[in-house]
TORFI-356235 format. One line per 10 residues: number of its first residue (from 0); their letters; for each residue x negated, y, z of N, C-alpha, C, O. Coordinates in steps of 0.001 Angstrom, whole numbers, plus 500000, padded with zeros to 6 digits. Example, Ala and Ser with C-alpha at 12.3 -4.5 7.8 and 13.67 -1.06 7.14 Angstrom:
2
0> as> 486810,494310,507800,487700,495500,507800,486800,496700,507800,485764,496681,508465  487150,497750,507080,486330,498940,507140,487100,500030,507870,486591,501138,508039
END
This chain:
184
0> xxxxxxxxxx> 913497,586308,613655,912142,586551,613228,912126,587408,611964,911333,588339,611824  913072,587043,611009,913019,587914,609638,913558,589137,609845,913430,590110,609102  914352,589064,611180,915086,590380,611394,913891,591771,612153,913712,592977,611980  913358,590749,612962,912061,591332,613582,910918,592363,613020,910373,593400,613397  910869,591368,611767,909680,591625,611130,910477,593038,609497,909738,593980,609210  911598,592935,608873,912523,593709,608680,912521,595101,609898,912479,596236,609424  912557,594976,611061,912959,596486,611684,911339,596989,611479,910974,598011,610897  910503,595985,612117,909208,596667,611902,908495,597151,611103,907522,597847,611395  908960,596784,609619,908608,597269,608499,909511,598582,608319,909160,599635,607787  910620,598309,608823,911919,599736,608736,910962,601058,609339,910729,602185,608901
10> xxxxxxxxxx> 910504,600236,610685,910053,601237,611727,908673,601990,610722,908529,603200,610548  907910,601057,610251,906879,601251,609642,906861,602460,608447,906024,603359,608364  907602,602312,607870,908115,603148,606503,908641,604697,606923,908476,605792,606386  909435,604213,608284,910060,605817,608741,908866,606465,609154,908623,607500,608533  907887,606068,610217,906655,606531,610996,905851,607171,609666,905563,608368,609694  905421,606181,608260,905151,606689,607214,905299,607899,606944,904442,608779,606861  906751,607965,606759,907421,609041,605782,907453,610397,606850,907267,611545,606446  907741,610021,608380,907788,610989,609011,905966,611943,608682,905598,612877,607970  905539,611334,609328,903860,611540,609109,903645,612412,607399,903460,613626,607315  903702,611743,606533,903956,612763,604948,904509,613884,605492,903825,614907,605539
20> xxxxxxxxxx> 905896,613873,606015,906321,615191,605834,905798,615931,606726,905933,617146,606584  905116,615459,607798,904743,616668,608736,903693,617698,608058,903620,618919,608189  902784,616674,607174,901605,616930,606561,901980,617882,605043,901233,618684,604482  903456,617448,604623,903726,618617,603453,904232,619518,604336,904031,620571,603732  904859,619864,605568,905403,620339,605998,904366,621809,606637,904755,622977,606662  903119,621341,607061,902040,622256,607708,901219,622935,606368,900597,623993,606470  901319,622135,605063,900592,622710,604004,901293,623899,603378,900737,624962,603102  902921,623531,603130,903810,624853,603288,903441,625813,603476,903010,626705,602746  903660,625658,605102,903137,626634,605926,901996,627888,605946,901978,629078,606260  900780,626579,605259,899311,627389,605111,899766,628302,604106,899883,629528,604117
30> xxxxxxxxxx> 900060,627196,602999,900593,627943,601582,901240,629957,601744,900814,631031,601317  902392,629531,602566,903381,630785,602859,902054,632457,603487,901723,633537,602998  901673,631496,605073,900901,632095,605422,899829,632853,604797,899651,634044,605050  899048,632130,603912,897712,632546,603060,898702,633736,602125,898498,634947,602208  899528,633264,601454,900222,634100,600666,900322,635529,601568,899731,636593,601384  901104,635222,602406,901371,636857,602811,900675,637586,603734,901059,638591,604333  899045,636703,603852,898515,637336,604146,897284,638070,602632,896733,639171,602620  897235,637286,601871,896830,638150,600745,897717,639274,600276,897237,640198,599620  898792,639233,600541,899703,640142,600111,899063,641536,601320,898557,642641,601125  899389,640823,602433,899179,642327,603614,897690,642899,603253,897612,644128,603242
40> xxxxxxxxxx> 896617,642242,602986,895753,642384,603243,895150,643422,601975,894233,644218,602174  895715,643287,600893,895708,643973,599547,896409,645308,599899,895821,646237,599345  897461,645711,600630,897992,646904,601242,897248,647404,602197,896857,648569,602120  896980,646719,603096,896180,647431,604220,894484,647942,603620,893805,648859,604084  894056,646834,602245,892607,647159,602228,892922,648812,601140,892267,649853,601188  894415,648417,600052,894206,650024,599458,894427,651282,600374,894026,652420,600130  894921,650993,601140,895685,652063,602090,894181,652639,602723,893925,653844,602728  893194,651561,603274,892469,652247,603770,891167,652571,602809,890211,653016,603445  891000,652452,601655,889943,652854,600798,890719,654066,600310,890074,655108,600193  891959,654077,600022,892305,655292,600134,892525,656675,600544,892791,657662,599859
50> xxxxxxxxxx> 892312,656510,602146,892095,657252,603387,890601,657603,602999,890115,658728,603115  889953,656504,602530,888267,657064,602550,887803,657833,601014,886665,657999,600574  888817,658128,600549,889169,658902,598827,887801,658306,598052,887190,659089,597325  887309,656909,598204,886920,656038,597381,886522,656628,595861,885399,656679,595359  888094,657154,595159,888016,657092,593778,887959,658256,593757,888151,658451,592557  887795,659532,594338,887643,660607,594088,885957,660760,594011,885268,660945,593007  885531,660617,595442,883966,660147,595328,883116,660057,594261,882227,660867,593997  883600,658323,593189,883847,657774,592462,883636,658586,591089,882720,658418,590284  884855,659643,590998,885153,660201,589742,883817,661506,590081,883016,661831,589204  883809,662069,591392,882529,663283,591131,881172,662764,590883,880171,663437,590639
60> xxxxxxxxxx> 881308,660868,591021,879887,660286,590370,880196,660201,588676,879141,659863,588140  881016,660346,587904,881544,659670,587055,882151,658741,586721,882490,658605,585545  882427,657919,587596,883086,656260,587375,884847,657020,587660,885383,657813,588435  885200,656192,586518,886518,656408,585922,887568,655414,586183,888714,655484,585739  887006,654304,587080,887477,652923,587515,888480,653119,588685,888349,654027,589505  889417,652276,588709,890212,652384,590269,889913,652067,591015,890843,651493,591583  888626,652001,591824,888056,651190,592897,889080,650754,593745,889063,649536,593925  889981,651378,594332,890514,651018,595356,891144,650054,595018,891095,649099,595793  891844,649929,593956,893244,648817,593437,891956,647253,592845,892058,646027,592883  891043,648068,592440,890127,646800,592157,889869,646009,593361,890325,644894,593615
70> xxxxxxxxxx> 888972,646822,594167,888894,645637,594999,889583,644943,596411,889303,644072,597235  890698,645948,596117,891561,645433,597356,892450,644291,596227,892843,643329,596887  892703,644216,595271,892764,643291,594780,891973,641607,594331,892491,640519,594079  890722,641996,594383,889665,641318,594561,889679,640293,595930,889572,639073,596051  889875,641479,596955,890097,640984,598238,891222,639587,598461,891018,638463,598920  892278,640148,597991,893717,639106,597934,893136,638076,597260,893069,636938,597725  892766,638356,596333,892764,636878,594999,891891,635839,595876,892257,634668,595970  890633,636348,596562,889725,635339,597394,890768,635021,598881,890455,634107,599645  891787,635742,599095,892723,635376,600397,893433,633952,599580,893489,632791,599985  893961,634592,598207,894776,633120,597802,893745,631910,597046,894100,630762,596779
80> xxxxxxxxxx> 892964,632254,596900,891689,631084,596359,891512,630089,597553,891449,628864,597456  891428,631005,598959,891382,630073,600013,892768,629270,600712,892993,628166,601208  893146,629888,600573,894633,629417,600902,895197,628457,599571,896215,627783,599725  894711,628454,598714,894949,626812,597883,894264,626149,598313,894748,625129,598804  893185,626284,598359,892116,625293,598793,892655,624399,599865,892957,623207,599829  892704,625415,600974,893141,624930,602203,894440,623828,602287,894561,622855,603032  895344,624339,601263,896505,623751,600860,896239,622270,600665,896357,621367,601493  895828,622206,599307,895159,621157,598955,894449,620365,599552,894497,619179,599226  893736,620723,600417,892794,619858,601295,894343,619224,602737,894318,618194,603411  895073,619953,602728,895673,619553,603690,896813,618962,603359,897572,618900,604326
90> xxxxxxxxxx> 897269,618473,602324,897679,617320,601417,896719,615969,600528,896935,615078,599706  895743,616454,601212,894776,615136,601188,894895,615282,599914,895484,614417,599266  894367,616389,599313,894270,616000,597560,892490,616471,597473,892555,617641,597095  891267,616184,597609,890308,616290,597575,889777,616920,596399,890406,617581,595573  888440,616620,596413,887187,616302,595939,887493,617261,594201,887308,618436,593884  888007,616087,593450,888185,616418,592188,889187,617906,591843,888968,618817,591045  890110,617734,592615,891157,618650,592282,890798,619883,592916,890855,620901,592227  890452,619961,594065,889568,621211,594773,888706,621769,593635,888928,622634,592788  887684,621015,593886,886459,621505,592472,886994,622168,591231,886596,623217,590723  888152,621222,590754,888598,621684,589601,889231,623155,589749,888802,624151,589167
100> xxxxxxxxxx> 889999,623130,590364,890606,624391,591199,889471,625284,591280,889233,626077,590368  888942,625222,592051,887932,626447,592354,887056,626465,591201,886409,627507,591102  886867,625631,590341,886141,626298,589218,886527,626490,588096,885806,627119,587322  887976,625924,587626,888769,626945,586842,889227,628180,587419,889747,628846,586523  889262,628795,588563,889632,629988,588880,888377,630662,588964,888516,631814,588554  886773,630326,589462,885966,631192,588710,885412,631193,587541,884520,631959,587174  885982,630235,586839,885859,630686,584790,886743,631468,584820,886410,632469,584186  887595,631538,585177,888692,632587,584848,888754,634082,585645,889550,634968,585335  888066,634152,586393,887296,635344,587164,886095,635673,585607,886234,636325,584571  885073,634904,586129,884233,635148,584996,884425,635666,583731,883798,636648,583334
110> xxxxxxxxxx> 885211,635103,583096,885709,635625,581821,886525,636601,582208,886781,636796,581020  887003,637189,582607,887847,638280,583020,886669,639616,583134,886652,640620,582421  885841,639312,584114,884887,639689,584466,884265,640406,582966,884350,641570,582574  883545,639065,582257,882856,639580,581091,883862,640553,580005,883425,641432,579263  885103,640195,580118,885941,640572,578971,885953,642475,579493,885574,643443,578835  886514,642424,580822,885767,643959,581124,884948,644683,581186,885192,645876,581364  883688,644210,581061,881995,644779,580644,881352,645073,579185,880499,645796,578671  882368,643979,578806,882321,644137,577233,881422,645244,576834,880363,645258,576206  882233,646278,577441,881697,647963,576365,880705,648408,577053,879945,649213,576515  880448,647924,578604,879516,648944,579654,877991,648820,579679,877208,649252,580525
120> xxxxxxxxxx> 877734,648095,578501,876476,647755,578032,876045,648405,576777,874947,648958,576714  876503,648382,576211,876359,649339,574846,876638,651011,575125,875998,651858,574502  877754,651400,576220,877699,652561,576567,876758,653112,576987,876337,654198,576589  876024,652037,578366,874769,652295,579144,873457,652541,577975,872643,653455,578110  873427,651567,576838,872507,651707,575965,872286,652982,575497,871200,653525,575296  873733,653557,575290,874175,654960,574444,873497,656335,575305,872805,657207,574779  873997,656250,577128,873710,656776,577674,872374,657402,577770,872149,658574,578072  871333,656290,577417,869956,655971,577669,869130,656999,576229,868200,657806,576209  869984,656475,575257,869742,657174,573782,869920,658556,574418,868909,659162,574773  870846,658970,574549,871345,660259,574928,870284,661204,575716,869713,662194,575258
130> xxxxxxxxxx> 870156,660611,577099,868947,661193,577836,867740,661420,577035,867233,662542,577059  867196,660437,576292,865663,660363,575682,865914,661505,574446,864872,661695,573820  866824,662139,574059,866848,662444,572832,867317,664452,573630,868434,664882,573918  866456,664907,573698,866077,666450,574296,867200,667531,573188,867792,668585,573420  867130,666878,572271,868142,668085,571336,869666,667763,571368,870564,668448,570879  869799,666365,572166,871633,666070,572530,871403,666842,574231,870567,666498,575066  872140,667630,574321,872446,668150,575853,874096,669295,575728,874685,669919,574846  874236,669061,576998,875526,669988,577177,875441,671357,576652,874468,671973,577088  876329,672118,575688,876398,673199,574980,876189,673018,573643,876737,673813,572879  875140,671656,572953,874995,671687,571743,876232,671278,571002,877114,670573,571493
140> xxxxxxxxxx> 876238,671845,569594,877173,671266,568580,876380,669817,567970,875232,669761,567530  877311,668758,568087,876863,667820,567978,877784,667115,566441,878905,667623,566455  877643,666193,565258,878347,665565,564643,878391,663846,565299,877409,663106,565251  879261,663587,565683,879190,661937,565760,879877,661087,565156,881075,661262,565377  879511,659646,564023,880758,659145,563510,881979,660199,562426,882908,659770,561741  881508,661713,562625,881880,662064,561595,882839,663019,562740,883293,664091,562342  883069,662624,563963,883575,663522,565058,882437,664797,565238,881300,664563,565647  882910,666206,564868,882180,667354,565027,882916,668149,566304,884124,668380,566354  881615,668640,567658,881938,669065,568306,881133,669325,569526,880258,668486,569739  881267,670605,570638,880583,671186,571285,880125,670190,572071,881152,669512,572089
150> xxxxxxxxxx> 879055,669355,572994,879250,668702,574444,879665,669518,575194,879069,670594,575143  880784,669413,576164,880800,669511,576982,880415,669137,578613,880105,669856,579564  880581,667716,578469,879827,666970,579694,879638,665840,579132,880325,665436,578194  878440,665050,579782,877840,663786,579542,878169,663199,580475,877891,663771,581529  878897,661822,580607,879042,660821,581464,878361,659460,581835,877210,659393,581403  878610,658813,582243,877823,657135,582173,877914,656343,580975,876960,655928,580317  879201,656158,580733,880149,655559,579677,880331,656544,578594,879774,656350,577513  881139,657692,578815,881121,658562,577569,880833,660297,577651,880815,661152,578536  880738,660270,576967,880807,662482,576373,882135,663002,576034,883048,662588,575319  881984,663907,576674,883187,664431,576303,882432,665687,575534,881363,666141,575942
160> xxxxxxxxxx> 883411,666396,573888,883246,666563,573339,884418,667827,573016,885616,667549,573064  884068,668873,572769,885222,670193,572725,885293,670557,571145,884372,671314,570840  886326,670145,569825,886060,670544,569046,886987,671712,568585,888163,671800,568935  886487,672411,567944,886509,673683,566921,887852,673957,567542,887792,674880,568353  888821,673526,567425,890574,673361,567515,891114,673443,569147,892272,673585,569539  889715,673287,570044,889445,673063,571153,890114,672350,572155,890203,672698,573332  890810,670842,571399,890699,669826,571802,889475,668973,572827,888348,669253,572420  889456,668158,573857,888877,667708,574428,888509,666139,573877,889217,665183,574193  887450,666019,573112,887387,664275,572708,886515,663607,573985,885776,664248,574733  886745,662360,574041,886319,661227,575051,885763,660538,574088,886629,659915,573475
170> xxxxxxxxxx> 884174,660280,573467,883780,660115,572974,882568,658615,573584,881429,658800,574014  883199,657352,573452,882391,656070,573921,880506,656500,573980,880117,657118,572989  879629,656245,574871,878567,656586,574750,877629,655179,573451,876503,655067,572967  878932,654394,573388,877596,653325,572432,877876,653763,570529,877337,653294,569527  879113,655009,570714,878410,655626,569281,877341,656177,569003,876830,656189,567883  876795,656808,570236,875947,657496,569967,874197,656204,569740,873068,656573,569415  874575,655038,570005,873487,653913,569541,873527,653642,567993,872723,652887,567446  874604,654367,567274,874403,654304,565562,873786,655306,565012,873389,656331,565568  873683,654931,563631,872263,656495,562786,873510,657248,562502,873905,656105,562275  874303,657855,562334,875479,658494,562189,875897,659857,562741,876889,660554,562526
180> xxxx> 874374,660080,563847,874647,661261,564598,873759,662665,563600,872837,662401,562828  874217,663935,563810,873440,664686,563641,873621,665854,564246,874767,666298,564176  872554,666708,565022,872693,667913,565977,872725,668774,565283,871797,669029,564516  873914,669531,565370,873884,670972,564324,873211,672508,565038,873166,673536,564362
END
């Protein structure tokens, strides 16, 4: 009887343990999978925003950004956001740790996010100055910040600026939101 009740608990513990591992064993799996498919999927999405010259487009609008590497990167990070998730859920780790997970990774999107916009608000402000103000335009000699020099082109973000020495300056558009300017 003690021997009985001994195998069945033996039996019990192996069936256990077998069962765990199948279950770390398929989360692996997701794990590996999700991985390399964020990986493929970040190649295949630059490859083909690339084919569609995205950032050339892009640059004859003015935007100076890598679209393609941005958001085929973008793309992956939400391939591996889901593929933890999934992970996690399939190690029976729920509720709390999910949540936590997914919303420390969009604070950390977020702040990433804001930490790159930083300037594109004060530029846009600059931009705005720029337009309303009829005596800043391409060809004038302009002083900015104490930077003296021809416009050459006006952008979203910045001016570019040709001085005397005929250097090319890249000149932020949210200087031009200080009293510091004067049109010569």
């Amino acid at each position: 009887m003690i021997n009985d009740t001994l195998q069945a608990t033996v039996q019990n513990t192996v069936q256990t343990a077998e069962n765990y591992l199948n279950i770390v064993i398929v989360a692996i799996v997701i794990l590996l999978v999700g991985l390399a498919l964020g990986i493929l999927a970040k190649k295949m999405l630059h490859r083909f925003l690339k084919e569609l010259q995205i950032n050339q487009t892009g640059a004859k609008a003015g935007i100076t950004v890598d679209i393609e590497s941005g958001v085929s990167t973008i793309a992956s990070y939400v391939i591996y956001i889901v593929t933890v998730v999934l992970f996690l859920d399939q190690l029976k780790i729920r509720t709390m740790v999910i949540y936590g997970t997914v919303g420390g990774l969009l604070l950390l999107f977020l702040l990433s996010f804001a930490i790159g916009v930083r300037n594109v608000f004060p530029n846009f402000r600059g931009r705005l100055r720029i337009k309303r103000n009829p005596k800043i335009k391409v060809g004038k000699k302009v002083n900015v910040n104490g930077i003296v020099g021809t416009i050459e082109k006006i952008r979203i973000q910045e001016t570019i600026l040709k001085t005397e020495q005929g250097d090319l300056l890249r000149v932020p558009n949210s200087l031009w939101n200080e009293k510091k300017i004067n049109d010569k």
